[in-house]
C-alpha positions, 0 to 999 in steps of 0.5 A, a space after each residue: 481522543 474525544 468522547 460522549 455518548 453519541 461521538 467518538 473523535 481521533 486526532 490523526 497523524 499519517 506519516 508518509 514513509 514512501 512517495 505518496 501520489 493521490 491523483 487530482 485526475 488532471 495532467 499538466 503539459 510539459 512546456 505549459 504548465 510546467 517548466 523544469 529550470 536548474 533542478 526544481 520543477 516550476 508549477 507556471 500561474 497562467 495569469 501570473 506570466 500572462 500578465 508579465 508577458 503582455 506588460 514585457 510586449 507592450 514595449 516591443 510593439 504590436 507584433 510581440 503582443 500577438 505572439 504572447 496571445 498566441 499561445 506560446 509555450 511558457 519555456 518559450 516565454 521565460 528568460 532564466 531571470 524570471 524564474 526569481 519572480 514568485 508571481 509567475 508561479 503557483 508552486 516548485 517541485 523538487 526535481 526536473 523531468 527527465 523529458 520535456 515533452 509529455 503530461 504528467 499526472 497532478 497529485 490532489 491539492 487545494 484551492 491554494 495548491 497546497 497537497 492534502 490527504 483526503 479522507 475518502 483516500 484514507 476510508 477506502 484503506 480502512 475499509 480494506 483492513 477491514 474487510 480483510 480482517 472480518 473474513 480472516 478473524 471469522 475465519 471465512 471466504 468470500 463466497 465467489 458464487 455472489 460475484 455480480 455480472 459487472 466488473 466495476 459492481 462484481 464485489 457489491 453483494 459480498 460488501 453487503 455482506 460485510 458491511 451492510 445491506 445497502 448503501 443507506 445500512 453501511 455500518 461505515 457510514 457511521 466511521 467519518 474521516 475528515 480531510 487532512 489540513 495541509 501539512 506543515 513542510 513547504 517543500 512537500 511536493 516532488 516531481 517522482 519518476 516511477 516504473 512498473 517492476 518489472 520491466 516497465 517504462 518510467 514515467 513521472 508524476 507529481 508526489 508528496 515526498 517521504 517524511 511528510 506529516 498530514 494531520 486530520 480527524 477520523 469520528 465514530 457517530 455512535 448513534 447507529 450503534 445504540 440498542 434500538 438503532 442497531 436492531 434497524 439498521 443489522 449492525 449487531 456486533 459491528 462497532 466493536 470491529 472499529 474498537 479494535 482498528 489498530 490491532 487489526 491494522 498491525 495484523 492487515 500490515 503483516 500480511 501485505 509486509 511479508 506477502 511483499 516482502 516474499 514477491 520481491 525475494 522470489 525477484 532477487 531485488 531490487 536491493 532497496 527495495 527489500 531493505 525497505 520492507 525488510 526495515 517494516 517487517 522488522 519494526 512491526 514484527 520487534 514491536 517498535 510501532 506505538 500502540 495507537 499506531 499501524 501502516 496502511 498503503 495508500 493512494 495510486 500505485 498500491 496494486 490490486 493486494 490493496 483492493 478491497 477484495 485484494 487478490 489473497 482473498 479471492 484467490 481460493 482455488 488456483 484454477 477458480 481464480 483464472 477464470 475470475 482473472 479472464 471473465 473479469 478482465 483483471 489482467 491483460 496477460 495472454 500466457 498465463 497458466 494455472 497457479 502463475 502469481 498475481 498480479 505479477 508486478 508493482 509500481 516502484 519509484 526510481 532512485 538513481 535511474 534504478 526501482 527502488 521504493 513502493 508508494 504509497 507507504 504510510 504510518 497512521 498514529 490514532 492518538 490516544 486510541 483506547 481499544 475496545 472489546 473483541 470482535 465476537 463472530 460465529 465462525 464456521 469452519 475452519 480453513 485447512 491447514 497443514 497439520 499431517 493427519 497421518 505418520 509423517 513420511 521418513 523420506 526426504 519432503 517434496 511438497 509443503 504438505 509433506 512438512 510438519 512442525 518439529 521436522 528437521 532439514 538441511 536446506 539453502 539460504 537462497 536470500 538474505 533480508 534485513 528482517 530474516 533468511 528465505 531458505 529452500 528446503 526442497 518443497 518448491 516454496 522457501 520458508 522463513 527464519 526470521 531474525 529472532 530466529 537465527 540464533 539464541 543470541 541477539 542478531 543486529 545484522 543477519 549476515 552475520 549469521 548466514 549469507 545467501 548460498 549457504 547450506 544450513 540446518 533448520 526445523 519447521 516451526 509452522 507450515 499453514 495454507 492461508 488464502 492459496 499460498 504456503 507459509 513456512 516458518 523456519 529456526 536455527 535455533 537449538 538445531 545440532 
């Protein structure tokens, strides 16, 4: 970290921990574009083949010269002993299309095709975390009263309200993040093939792989922050928000870990699916992230949990949150009903013909990150949660209302994490026993401890309300 007194400056390191695509906007042609040979995907350099192709005619006369100028497709002009010569293509991709035909979407690169992680990619992710943040630390709502007419401006007014005024008095404008540099690893990019889980169609797409590291810079001009200027511009109170970007980036990846983490349980799978999430809850949870790291998701794929105004801020009321589904156009559902979840699905990758992992998964490292002061915030009142304001009822609980801290249940294991056990305790929403929650002893492996359709004993640790959904904490520990 650098620092004077108008300029504070973060080396970066942003680790990909699931495939990553970041859409240049383009599509390349099946056949054209590129040509699949002997398990790798070849990116074809047009003016590379075009000129080996008219050198290779010439030879043969006029009419083969015609067919080249006519527009051949390039699996059509390449013999398998051309796929040695690296003047005929401007990069390979680990992996072959499971078509031949089609257009497949270009993940963003450079002049020199090399992959690279933009900084309005990584902002736009920041600036979630921090929205998110801003309205749970203050312990507010968005205010759905202010939502524009306009699907693509509707959150504007609440952005605002957040960040500034105006475009001109975005306290963001004041966070500058750099484009990465491209990273070191040559075989960085891969052909991936996805689906929408579940249910879906699998395409494919061009992705930059798992275990690839882009190194970039993020700066803070200080200048804005200054007495005088703040006053001018309203960012009173605003910088110490960024003071405390990794702590609220650990807090902002719990929520989105366990609200996965929850969606793929109520689906029973996929298997690696939840051995991935279960291995993040894990770590983020048992402290194995440094202190100057976070995860965010990022890029194409993340669904509308990333958004900036994600669905568990704007859902505050079940049947409030339908109409904004219908007047907004979110999704294109015809038989939902009051209370459905949402979004109801999610875009994983596909290993061995099977949806296995999410996109778009990222580790973010601010070295050498020292934080700053708390947020001070006014905050007004605060959310309900579930605490009894009368005796607890003796009888056997039927909503999560009816839960209180302390209480004792027989319930049912009906899943098992690498991070916990989900278990119903008849209130029509499972609840959590962590796996520091099992046992008073250490517990590598939580089936060792308990496996799904067991009936267990636990007691209720906490039971809270938290932007429309119910959170359960459970313990076996102590528990006779």
């Amino acid at each position: 970290m650098t620092m004077n007194e108008l300029h504070t400056e973060w080396t970066v390191e942003v680790e990909t921990l699931s495939p990553l695509h970041i859409g240049s906007g383009a599509e390349l042609v099946l056949g054209y574009d590129l040509v699949p040979h002997r398990g790798r995907t070849y990116r074809v350099n047009e003016d590379g083949l075009l000129d080996a192709m008219l050198v290779r005619a010439e030879g043969e006369g006029t009419e083969a010269v015609n067919r080249v100028l006519m527009g051949r497709p390039a699996t059509e002009l390449l013999n398998p002993s051309d796929f040695d010569n690296p003047a005929l293509f401007r990069y390979t991709l680990a992996g072959e299309p499971t078509k031949r035909e089609g257009k497949i979407p270009e993940q963003i690169k450079d002049v020199y095709d090399r992959p690279y992680l933009p900084g309005s990619s990584l902002k736009g992710a920041l600036r979630t975390v921090l929205a998110w943040s801003i309205y749970t630390r203050t312990r507010r709502k968005p205010s759905l009263g202010r939502l524009g007419p306009h699907a693509k401006y509707a959150a504007q007014r609440l952005e605002q309200d957040l960040f500034g005024r105006d475009a001109n008095r975005d306290f963001l404008r004041a966070l500058q993040v750099r484009d990465s540099a491209p990273p070191a690893e040559a075989d960085a990019l891969h052909l991936e093939q996805v689906q929408i889980y579940p249910g879906g169609t699998p395409v494919e797409v061009e992705t930059v792989r798992a275990g690839v590291i882009f190194r970039l810079t993020i700066a803070v001009d200080e200048y804005g922050f200054r007495e005088e200027a703040t006053r001018q511009l309203g960012w009173q109170g605003k910088r110490a928000w960024l003071g405390q970007l990794v702590t609220l980036g650990k807090e902002y990846a719990r929520e989105r870990l366990i609200t996965e983490a929850e969606f793929f349980n109520a689906h029973g799978g996929p298997q690696m699916t939840q051995a991935f999430y279960g291995g993040l809850v894990r770590g983020l949870l048992e402290g194995e992230l440094a202190g100057d790291e976070f995860l965010l998701q990022v890029g194409w794929g993340t669904g509308w949990e990333s958004k900036t105004l994600g669905s568990g801020l704007l859902r505050q009321d079940d049947a409030a949150f339908e109409h904004l589904l219908r007047d907004y156009r979110m999704t294109k559902e015809r038989k939902r009903e009051v209370g459905d979840p949402f979004p109801r699905s999610r875009t994983l990758a596909l290993r061995t013909g099977q949806p296995a992992l999410p996109l778009g998964w990222v580790r973010v490292k601010l070295i050498g990150f020292v934080p700053g002061e708390e947020p001070k915030p006014t905050p007004p009142a605060r959310e309900k949660r579930a605490e009894p304001t009368h005796p607890p009822s003796k009888g056997r609980p039927r909503r999560p209302e009816d839960l209180y801290p302390g209480q004792v249940l027989e319930g049912k294991v009906r899943n098992v994490a690498h991070f916990g056990a989900f278990v119903d305790v008849g209130v029509g929403r499972d609840g959590l026993v962590h796996i520091s929650q099992l046992s008073a002893g250490y517990v590598a492996n939580v089936e060792e401890v308990v496996q799904a359709g067991q009936r267990v004993r636990v007691k209720v640790l906490s039971v809270e309300q938290q932007k429309g959904k119910w959170r359960i904490g459970l313990t076996m520990k102590g528990v006779e």
